[in-house]
C-alpha positions in Angstrom: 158.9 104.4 147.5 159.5 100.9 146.6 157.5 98.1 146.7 157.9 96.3 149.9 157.6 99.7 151.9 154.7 100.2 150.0 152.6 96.7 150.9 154.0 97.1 154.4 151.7 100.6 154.6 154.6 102.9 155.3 154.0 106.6 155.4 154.7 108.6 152.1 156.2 111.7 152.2 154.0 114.3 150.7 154.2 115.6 147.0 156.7 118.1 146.6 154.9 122.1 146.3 156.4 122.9 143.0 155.4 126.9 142.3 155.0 127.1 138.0 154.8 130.6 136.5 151.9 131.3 134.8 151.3 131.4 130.6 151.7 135.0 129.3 148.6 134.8 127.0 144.8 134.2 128.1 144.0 130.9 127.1 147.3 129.8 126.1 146.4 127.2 128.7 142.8 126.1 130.2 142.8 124.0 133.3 139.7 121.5 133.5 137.5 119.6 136.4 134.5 118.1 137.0 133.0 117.1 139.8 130.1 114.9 140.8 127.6 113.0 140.9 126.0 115.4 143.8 124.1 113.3 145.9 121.0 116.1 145.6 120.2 116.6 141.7 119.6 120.3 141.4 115.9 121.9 140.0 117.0 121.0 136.3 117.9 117.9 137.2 121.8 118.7 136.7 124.1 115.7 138.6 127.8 117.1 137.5 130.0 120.6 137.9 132.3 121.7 135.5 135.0 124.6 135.3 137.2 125.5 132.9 139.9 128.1 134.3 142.3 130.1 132.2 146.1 129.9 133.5 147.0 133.4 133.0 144.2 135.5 133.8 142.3 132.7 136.3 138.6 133.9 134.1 136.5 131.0 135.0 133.1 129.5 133.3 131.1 126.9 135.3 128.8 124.5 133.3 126.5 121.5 135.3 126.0 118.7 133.6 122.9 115.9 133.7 125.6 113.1 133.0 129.8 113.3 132.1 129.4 112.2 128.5 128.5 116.1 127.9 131.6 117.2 129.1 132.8 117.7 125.3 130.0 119.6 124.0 130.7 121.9 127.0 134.2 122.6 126.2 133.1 122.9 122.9 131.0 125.7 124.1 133.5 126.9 126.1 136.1 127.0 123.0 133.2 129.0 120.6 132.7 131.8 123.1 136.2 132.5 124.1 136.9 132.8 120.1 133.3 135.4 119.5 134.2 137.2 123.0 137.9 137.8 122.8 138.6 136.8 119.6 141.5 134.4 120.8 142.2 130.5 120.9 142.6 127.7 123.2 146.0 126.3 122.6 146.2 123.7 125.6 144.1 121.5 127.7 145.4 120.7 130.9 142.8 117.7 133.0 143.2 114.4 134.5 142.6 111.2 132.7 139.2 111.0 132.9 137.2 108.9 130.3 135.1 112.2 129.1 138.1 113.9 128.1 139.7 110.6 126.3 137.1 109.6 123.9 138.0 109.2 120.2 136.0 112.0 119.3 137.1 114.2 121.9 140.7 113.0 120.7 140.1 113.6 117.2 138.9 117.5 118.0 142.0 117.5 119.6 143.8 117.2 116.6 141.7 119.0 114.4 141.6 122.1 116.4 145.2 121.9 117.1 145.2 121.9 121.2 147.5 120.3 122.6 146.6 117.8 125.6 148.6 118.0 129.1 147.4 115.0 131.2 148.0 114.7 134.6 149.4 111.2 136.5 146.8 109.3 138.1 146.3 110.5 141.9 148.0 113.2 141.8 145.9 116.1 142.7 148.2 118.6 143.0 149.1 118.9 139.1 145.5 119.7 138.4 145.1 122.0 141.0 144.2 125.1 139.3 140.8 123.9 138.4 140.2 122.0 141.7 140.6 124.8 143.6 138.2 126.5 142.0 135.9 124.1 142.1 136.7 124.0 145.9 136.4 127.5 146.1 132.9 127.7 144.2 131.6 124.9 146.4 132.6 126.7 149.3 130.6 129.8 148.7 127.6 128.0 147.3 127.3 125.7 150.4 127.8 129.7 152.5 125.1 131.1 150.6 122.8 128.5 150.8 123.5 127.9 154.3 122.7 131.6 155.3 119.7 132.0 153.0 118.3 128.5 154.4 117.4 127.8 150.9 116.6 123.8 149.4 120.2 122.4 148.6 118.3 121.9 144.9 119.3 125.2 143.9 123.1 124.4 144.4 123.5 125.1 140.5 122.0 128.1 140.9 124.2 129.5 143.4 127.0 128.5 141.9 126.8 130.3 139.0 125.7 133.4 141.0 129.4 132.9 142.7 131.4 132.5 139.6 129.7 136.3 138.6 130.3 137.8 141.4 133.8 136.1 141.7 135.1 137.7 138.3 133.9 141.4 139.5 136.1 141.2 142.9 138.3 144.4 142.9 141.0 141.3 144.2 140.0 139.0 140.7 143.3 139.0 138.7 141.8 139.0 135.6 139.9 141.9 135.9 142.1 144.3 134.3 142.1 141.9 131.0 139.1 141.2 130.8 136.0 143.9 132.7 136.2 147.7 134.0 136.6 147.0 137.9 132.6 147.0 138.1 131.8 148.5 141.8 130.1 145.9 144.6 127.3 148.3 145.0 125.9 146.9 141.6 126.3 143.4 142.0 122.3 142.5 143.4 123.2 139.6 146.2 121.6 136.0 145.4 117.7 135.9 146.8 117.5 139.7 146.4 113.5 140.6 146.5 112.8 142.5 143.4 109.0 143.9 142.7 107.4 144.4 138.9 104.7 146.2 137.5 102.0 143.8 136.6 99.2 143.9 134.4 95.3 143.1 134.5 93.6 142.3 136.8 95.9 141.6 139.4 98.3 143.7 142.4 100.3 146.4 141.1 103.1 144.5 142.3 104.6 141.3 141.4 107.4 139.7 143.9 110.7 138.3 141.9 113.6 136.6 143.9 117.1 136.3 142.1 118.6 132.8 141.9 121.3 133.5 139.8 123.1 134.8 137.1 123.2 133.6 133.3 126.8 132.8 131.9 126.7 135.8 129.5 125.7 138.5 132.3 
């Protein structure tokens, strides 16, 4: 479009759908987001979402974040489990040009961990669209669950990570066969399940527990 249509506020034709095959190797390629600030901190005071989302296999982690300056010590995390879980490397970066992901230090791990960078153009959703999706997809079922448990909108990190979980056990997940034994839906406990323990002293028999989630590494 040139520049006179543009001041004059023509219509733009939409961005081409261009359909990319996927790597051949987990974590060849990683596609990153983050999202936020959430207008409602959550319990731990968390203000930002982030996923990371292989290319090949689509196996997800979610981290929340109290302010965007963590976003490397995340991936960092991110980078150290993948090598202890499946023994394998993160070759490519693919995220917008966001300042959290430009800094000289992120830059210079960059290099020294030898991953390459793919950046997307400025306003163009659709090239990152791997991890927004997800993150659209996570929201989705967070906002669900907390609608139908009428639960405080403070536990939105909660129930997130309670969606990635059950997300990757999904007879439908791709990345099931790579990664987990299809694990049957009868052993995934729903979020706010009501559990009871034994307690001790002098006090009921029973204790009442309610499950707000799942940790990363369940």
């Amino acid at each position: 479009m040139c520049l006179q249509v543009w001041f004059a506020k023509a219509a733009n034709t939409e961005n081409p759908i261009v359909f990319l095959s996927r790597d051949t190797t987990m974590f060849e390629l990683v596609h990153l987001d983050l999202m936020g600030p959430t207008r409602t901190p959550s319990c731990s005071g968390y203000h930002y979402v982030m996923v990371i989302v292989d290319d090949f296999s689509r196996y997800t982690r979610v981290y929340f974040l109290k302010e965007k300056g963590e976003a490397m010590s995340k991936f960092i995390e991110f980078k150290t489990a993948v090598e202890k879980e499946f023994s394998m490397k993160v070759k490519c970066l693919c995220s917008d040009n966001g300042g959290e992901y430009m800094s000289n230090d992120f830059l210079k791990y960059y290099d020294d961990n030898n991953i390459t960078r793919q950046m997307t153009c400025p306003d163009t959703l659709q090239q990152n669209r791997v991890a927004k999706r997800k993150l659209h997809h996570l929201a989705a079922m967070s906002l669900s669950w907390l609608h139908d448990k009428n639960l405080p909108r403070e536990l939105w990190a909660e129930v997130g990570r309670c969606a990635c979980h059950v997300i990757h056990r999904l007879p439908t997940w791709p990345g099931t066969e790579f990664i987990w034994q299809k694990t049957p839906l009868s052993l995934v406990t729903l979020f706010t399940t009501i559990s009871m323990k034994d307690s001790v002293n002098i006090t009921p028999n029973q204790m009442q527990f309610l499950l707000e989630g799942y940790e990363i590494e369940d």
